[in-house]
Chimera marker file (.cmm) of the C-alpha trace (Angstrom):
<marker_set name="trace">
<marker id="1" x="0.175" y="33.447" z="60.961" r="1" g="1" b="0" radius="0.5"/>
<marker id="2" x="3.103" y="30.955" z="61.564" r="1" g="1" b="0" radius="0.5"/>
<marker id="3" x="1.558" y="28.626" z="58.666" r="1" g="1" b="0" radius="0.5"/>
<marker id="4" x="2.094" y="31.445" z="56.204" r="1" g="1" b="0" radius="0.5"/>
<marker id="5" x="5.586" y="32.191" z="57.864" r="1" g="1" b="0" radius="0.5"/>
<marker id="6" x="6.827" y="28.449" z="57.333" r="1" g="1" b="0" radius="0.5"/>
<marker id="7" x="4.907" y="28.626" z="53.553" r="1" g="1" b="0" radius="0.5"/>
<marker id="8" x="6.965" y="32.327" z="53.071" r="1" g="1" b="0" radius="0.5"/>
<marker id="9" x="10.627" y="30.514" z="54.193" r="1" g="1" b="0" radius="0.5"/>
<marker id="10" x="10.122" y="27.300" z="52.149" r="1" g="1" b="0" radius="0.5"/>
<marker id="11" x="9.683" y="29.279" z="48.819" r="1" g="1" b="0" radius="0.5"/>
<marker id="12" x="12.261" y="31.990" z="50.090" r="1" g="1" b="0" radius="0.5"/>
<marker id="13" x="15.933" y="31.668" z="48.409" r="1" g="1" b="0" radius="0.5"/>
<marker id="14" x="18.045" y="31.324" z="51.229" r="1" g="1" b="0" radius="0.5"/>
<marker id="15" x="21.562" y="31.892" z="49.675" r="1" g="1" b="0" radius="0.5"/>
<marker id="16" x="22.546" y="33.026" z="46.458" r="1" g="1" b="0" radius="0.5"/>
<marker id="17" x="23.987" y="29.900" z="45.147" r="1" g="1" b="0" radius="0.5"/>
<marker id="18" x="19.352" y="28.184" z="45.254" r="1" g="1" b="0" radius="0.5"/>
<marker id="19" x="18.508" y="31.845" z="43.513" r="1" g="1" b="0" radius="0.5"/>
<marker id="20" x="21.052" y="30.847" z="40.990" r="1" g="1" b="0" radius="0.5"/>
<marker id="21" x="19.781" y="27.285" z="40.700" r="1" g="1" b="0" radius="0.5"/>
<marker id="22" x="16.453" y="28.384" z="40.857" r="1" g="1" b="0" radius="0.5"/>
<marker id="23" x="17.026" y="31.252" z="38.016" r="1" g="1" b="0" radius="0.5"/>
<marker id="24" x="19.113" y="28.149" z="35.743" r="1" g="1" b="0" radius="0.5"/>
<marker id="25" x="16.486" y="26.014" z="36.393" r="1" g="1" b="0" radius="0.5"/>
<marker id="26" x="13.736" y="28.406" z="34.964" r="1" g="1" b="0" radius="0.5"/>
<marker id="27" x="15.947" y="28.970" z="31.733" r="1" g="1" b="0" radius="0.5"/>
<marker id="28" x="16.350" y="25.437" z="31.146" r="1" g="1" b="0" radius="0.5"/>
<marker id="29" x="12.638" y="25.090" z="31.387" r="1" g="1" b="0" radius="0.5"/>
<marker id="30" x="11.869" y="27.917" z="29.245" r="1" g="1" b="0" radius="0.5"/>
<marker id="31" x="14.012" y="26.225" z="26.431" r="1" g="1" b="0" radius="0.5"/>
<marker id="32" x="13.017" y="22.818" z="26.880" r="1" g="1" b="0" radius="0.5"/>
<marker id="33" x="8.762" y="23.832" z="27.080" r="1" g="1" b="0" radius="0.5"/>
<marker id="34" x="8.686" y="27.284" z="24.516" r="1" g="1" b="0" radius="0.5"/>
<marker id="35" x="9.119" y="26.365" z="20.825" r="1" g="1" b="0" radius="0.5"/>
<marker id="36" x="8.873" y="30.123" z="20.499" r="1" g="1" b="0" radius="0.5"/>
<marker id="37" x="12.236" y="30.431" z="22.280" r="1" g="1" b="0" radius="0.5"/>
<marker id="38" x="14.386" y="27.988" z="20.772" r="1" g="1" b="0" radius="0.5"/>
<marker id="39" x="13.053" y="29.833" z="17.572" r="1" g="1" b="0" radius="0.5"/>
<marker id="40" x="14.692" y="33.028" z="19.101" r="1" g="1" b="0" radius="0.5"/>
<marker id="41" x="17.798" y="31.267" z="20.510" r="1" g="1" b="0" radius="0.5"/>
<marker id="42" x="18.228" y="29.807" z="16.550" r="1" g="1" b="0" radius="0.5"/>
<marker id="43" x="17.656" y="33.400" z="15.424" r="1" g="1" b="0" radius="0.5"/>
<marker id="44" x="20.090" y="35.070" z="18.108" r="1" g="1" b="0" radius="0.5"/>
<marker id="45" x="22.915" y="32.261" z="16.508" r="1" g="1" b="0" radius="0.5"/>
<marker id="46" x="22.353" y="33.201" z="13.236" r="1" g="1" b="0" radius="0.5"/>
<marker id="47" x="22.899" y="37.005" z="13.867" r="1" g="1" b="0" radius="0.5"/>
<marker id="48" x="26.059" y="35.998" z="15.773" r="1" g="1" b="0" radius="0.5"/>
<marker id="49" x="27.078" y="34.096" z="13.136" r="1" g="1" b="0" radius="0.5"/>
<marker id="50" x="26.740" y="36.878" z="10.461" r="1" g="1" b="0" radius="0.5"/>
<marker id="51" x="28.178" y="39.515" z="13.145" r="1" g="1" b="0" radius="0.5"/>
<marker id="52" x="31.192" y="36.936" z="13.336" r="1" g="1" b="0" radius="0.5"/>
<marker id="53" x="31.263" y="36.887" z="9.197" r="1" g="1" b="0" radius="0.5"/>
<marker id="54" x="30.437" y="41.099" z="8.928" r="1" g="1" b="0" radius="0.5"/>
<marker id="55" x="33.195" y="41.867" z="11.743" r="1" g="1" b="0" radius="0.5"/>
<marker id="56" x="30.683" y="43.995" z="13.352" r="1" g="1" b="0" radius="0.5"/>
<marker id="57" x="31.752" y="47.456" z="15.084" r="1" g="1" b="0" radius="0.5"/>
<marker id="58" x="31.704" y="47.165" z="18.843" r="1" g="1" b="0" radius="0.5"/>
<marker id="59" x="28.711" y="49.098" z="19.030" r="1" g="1" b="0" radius="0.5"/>
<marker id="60" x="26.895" y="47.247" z="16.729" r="1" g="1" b="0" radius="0.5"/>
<marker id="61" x="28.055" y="44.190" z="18.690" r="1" g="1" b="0" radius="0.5"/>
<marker id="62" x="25.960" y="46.047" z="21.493" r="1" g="1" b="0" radius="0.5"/>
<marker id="63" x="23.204" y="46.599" z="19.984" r="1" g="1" b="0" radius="0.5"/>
<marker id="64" x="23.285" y="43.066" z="18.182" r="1" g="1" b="0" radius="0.5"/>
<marker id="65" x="23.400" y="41.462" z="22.050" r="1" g="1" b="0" radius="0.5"/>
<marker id="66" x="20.820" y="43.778" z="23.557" r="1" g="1" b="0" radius="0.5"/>
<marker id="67" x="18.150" y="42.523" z="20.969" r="1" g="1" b="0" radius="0.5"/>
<marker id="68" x="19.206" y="39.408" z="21.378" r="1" g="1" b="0" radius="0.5"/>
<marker id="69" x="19.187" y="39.574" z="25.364" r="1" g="1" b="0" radius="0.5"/>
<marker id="70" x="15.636" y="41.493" z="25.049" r="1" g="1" b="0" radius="0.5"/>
<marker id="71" x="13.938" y="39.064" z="22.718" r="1" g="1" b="0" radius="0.5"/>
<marker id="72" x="14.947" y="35.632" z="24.978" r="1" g="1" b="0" radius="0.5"/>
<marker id="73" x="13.877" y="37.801" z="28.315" r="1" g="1" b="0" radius="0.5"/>
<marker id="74" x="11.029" y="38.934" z="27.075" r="1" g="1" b="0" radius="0.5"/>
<marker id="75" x="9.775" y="35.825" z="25.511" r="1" g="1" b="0" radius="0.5"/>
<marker id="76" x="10.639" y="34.148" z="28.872" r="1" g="1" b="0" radius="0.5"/>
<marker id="77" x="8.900" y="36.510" z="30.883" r="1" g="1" b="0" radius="0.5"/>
<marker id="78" x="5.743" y="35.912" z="28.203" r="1" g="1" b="0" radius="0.5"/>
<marker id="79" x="6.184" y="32.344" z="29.198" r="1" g="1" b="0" radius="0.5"/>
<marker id="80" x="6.063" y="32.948" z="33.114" r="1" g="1" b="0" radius="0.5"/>
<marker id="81" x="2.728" y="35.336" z="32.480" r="1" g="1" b="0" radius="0.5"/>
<marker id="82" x="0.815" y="32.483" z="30.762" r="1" g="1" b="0" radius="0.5"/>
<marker id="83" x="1.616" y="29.656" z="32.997" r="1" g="1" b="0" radius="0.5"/>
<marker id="84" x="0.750" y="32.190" z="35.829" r="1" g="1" b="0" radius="0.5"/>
<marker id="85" x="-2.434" y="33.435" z="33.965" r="1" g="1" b="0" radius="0.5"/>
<marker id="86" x="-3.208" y="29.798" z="32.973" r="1" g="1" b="0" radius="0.5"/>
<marker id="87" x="-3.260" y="28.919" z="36.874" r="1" g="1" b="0" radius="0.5"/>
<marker id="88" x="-5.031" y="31.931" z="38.144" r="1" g="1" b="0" radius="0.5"/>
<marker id="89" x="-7.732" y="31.351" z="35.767" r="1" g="1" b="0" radius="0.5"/>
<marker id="90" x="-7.988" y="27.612" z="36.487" r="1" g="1" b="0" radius="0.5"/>
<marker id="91" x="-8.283" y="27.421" z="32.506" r="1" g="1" b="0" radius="0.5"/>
<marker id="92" x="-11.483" y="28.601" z="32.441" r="1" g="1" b="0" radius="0.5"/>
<marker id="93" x="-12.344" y="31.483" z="29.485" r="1" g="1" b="0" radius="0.5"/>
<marker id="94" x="-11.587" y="35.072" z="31.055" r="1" g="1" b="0" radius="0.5"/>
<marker id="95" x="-11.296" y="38.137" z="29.470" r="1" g="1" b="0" radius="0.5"/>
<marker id="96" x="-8.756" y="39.371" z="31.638" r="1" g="1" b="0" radius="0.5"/>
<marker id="97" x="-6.879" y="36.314" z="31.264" r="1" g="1" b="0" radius="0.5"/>
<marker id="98" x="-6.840" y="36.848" z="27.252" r="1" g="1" b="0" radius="0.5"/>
<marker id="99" x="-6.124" y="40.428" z="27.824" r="1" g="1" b="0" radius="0.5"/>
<marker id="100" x="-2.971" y="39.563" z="29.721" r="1" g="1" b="0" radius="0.5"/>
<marker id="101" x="-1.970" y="36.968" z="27.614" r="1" g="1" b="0" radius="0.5"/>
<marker id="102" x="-1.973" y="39.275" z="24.664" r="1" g="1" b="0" radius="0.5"/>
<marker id="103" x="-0.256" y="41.922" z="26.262" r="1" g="1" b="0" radius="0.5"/>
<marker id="104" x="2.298" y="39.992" z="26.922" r="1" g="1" b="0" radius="0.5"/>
<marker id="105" x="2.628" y="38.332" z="23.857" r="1" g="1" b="0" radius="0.5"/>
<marker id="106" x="2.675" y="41.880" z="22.047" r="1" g="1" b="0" radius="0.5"/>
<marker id="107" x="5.605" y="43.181" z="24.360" r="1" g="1" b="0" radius="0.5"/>
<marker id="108" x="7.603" y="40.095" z="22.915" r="1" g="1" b="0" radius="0.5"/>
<marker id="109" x="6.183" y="41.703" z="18.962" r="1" g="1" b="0" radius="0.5"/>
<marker id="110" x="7.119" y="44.910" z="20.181" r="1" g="1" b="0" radius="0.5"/>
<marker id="111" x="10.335" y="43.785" z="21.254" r="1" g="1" b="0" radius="0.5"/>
<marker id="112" x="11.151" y="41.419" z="18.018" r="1" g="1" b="0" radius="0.5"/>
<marker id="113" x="10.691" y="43.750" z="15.760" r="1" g="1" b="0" radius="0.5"/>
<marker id="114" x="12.817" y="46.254" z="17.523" r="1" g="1" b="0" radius="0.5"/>
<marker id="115" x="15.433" y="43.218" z="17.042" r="1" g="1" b="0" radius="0.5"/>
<marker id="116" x="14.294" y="42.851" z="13.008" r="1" g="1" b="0" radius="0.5"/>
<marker id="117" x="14.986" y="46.762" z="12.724" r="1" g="1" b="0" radius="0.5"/>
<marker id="118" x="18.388" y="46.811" z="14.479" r="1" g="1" b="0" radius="0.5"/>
<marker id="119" x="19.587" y="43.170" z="12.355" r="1" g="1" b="0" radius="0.5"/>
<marker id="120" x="18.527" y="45.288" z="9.295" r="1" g="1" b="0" radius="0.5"/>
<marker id="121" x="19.882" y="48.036" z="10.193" r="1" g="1" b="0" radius="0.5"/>
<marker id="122" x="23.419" y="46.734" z="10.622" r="1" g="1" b="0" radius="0.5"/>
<marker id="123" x="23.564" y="44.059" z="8.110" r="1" g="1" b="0" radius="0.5"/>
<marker id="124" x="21.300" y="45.052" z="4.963" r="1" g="1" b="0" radius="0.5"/>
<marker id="125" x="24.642" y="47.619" z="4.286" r="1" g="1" b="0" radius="0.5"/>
<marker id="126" x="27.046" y="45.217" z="4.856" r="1" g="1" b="0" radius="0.5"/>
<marker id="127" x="25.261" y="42.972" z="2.221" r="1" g="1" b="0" radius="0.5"/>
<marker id="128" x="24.079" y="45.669" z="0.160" r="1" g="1" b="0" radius="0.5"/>
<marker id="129" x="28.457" y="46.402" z="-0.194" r="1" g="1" b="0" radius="0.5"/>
<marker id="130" x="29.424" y="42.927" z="-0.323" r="1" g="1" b="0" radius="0.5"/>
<marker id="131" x="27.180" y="42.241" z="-3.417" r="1" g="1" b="0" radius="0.5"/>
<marker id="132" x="26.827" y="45.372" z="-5.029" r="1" g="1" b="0" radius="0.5"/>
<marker id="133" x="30.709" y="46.593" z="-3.788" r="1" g="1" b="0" radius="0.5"/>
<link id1="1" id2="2" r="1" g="1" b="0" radius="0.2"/>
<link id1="2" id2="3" r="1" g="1" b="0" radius="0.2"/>
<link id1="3" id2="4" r="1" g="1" b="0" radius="0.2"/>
<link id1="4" id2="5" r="1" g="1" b="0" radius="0.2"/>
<link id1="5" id2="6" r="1" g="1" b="0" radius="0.2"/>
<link id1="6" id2="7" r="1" g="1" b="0" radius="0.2"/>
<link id1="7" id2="8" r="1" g="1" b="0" radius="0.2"/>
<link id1="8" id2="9" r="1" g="1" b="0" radius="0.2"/>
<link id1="9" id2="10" r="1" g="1" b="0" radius="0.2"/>
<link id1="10" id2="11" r="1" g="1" b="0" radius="0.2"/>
<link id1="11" id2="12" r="1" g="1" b="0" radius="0.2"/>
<link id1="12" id2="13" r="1" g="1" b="0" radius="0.2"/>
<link id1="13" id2="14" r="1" g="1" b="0" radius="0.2"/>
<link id1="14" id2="15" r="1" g="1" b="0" radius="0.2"/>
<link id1="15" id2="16" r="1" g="1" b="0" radius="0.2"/>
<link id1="16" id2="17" r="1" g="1" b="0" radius="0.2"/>
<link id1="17" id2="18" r="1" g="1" b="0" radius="0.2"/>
<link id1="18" id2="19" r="1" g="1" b="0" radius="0.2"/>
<link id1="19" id2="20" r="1" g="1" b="0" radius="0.2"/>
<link id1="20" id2="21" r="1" g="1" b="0" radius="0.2"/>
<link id1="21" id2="22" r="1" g="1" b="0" radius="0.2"/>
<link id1="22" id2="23" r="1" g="1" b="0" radius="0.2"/>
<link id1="23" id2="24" r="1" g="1" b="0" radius="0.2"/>
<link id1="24" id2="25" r="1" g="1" b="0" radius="0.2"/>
<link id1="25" id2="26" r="1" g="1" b="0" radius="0.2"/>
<link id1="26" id2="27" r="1" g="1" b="0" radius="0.2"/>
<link id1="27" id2="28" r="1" g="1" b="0" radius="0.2"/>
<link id1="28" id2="29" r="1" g="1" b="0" radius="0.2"/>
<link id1="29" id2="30" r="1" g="1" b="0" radius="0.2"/>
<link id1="30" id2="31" r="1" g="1" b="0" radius="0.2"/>
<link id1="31" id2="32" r="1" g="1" b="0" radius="0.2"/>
<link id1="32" id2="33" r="1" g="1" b="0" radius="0.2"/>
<link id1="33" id2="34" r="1" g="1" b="0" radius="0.2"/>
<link id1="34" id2="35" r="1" g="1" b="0" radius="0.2"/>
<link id1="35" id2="36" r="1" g="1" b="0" radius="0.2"/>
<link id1="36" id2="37" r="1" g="1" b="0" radius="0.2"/>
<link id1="37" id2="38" r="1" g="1" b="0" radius="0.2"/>
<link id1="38" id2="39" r="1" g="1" b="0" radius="0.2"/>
<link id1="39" id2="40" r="1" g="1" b="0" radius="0.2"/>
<link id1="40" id2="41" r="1" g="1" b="0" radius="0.2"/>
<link id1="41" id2="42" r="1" g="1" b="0" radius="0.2"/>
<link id1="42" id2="43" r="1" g="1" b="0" radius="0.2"/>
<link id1="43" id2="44" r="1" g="1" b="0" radius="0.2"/>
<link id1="44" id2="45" r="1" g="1" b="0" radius="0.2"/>
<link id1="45" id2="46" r="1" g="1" b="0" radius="0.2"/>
<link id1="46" id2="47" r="1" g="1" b="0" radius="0.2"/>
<link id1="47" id2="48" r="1" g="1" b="0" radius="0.2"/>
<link id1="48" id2="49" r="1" g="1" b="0" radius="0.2"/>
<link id1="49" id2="50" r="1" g="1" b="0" radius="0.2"/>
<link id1="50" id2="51" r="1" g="1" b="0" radius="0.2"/>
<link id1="51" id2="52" r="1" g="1" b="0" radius="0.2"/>
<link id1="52" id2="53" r="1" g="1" b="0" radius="0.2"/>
<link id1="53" id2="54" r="1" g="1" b="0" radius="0.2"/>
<link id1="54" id2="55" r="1" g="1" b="0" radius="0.2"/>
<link id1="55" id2="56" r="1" g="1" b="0" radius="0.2"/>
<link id1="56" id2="57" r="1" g="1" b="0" radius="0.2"/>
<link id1="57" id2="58" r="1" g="1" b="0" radius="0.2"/>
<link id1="58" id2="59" r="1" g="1" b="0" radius="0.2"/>
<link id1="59" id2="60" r="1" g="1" b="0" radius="0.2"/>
<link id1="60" id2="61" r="1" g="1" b="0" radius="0.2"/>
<link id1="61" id2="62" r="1" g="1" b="0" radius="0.2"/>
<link id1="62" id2="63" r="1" g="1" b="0" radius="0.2"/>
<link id1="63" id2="64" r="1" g="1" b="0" radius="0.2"/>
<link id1="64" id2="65" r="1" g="1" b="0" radius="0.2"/>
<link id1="65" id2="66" r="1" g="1" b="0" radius="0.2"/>
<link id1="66" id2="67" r="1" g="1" b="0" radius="0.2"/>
<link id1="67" id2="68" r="1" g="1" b="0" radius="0.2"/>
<link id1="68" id2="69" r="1" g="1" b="0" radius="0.2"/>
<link id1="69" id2="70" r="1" g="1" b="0" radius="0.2"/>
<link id1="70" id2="71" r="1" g="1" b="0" radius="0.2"/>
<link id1="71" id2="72" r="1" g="1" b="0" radius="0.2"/>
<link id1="72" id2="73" r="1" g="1" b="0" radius="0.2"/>
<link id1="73" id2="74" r="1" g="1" b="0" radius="0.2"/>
<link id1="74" id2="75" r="1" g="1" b="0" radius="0.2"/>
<link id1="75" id2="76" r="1" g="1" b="0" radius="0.2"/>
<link id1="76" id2="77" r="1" g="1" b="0" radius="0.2"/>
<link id1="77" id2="78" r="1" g="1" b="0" radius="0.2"/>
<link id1="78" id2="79" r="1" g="1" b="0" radius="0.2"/>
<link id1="79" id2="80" r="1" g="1" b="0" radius="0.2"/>
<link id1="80" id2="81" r="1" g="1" b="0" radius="0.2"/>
<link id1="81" id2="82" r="1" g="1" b="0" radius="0.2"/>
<link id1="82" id2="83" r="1" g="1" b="0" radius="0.2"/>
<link id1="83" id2="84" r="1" g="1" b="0" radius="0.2"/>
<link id1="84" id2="85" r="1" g="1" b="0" radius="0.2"/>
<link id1="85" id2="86" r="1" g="1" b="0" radius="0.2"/>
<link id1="86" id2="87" r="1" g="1" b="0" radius="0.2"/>
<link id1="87" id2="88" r="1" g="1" b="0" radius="0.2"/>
<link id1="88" id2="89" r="1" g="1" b="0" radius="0.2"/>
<link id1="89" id2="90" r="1" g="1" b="0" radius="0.2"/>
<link id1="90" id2="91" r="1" g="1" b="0" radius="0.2"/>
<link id1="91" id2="92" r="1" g="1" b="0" radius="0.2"/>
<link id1="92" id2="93" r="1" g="1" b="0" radius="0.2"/>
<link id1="93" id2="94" r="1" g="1" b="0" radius="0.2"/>
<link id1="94" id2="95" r="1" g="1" b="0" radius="0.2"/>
<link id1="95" id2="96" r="1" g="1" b="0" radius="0.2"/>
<link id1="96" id2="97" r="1" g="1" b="0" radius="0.2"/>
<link id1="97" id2="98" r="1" g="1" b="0" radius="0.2"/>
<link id1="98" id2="99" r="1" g="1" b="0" radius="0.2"/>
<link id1="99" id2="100" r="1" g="1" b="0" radius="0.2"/>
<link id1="100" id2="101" r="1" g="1" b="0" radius="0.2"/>
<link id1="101" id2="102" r="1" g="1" b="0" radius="0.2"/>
<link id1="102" id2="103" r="1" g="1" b="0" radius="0.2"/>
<link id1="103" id2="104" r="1" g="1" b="0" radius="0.2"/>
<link id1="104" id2="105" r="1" g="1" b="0" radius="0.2"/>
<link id1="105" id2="106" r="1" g="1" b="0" radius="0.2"/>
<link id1="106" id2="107" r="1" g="1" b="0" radius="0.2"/>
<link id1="107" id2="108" r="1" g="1" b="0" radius="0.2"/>
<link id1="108" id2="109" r="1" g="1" b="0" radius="0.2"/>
<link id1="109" id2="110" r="1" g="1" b="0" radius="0.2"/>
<link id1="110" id2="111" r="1" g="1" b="0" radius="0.2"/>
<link id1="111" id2="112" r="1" g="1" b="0" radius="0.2"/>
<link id1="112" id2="113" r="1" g="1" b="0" radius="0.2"/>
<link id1="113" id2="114" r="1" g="1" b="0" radius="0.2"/>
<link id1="114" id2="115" r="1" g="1" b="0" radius="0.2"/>
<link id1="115" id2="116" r="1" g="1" b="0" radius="0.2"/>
<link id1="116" id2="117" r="1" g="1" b="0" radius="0.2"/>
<link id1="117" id2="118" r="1" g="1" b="0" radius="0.2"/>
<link id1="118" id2="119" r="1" g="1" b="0" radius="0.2"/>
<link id1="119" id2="120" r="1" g="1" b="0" radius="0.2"/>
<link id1="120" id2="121" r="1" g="1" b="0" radius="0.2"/>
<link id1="121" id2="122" r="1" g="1" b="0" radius="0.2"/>
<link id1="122" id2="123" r="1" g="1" b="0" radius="0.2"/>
<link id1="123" id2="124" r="1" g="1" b="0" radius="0.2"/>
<link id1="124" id2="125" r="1" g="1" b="0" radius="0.2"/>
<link id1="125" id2="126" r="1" g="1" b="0" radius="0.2"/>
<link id1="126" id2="127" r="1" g="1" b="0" radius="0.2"/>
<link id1="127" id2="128" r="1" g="1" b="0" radius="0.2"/>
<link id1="128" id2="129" r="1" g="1" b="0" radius="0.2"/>
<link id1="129" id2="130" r="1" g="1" b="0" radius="0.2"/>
<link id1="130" id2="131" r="1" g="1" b="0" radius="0.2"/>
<link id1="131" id2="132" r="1" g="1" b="0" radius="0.2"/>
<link id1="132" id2="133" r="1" g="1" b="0" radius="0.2"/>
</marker_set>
């Protein structure tokens, strides 16, 4: 029982400023090992880039930054399923393993396209007036 105490406290955060460092350090990760994510994070610059050029409303500046915010989460918490699933399975062939993977990989769909919808959404009549004004 102490063994698994001591195990328990060396993985525990034990102030807020290692759960911060811990929580950067899992971003920068993500970034550097996903292609998938930096594909997101070039996406999320380009639809701040057109909100910046549209002058957005606030609220679609909300809605804009919660589909961004969604997508990168999401696609990060894919990330943390596989490596986890990956280990668990010891990279052996499991069906439970694939089913998990998928799921995962389909709340990230799920999730895109809810980000596809709200980009067309806001912009397709902003560029619909700008061409056709």
């Amino acid at each position: 029982m102490a063994s698994h105490d001591n195990n328990q406290k060396k993985w525990k955060n034990r102030d807020l400023v290692s759960s911060m460092e811990f929580a950067i350090t899992g971003i920068v990760t993500a970034f550097k090992e996903e292609r998938n994510l930096r594909k997101h994070a070039v996406s999320a610059l380009l639809a701040l880039f057109a909100g910046l050029i549209f002058q957005v409303s606030v609220v679609e500046w909300l809605f804009l930054l919660l589909s961004i915010i969604l997508v990168i989460t999401f696609e990060i918490v894919n990330s943390a399923i596989e490596n986890v699933v990956d280990l668990a399975s010891d990279y052996h062939f499991s069906m439970l393993a694939k089913n998990a993977k998928d799921m995962a990989a389909g709340a990230v769909l799920v999730v895109s396209s809810f980000a596809l919808l709200t980009g067309l959404i806001i912009f397709i009549p902003k560029i619909w007036a700008l061409v056709f004004g």
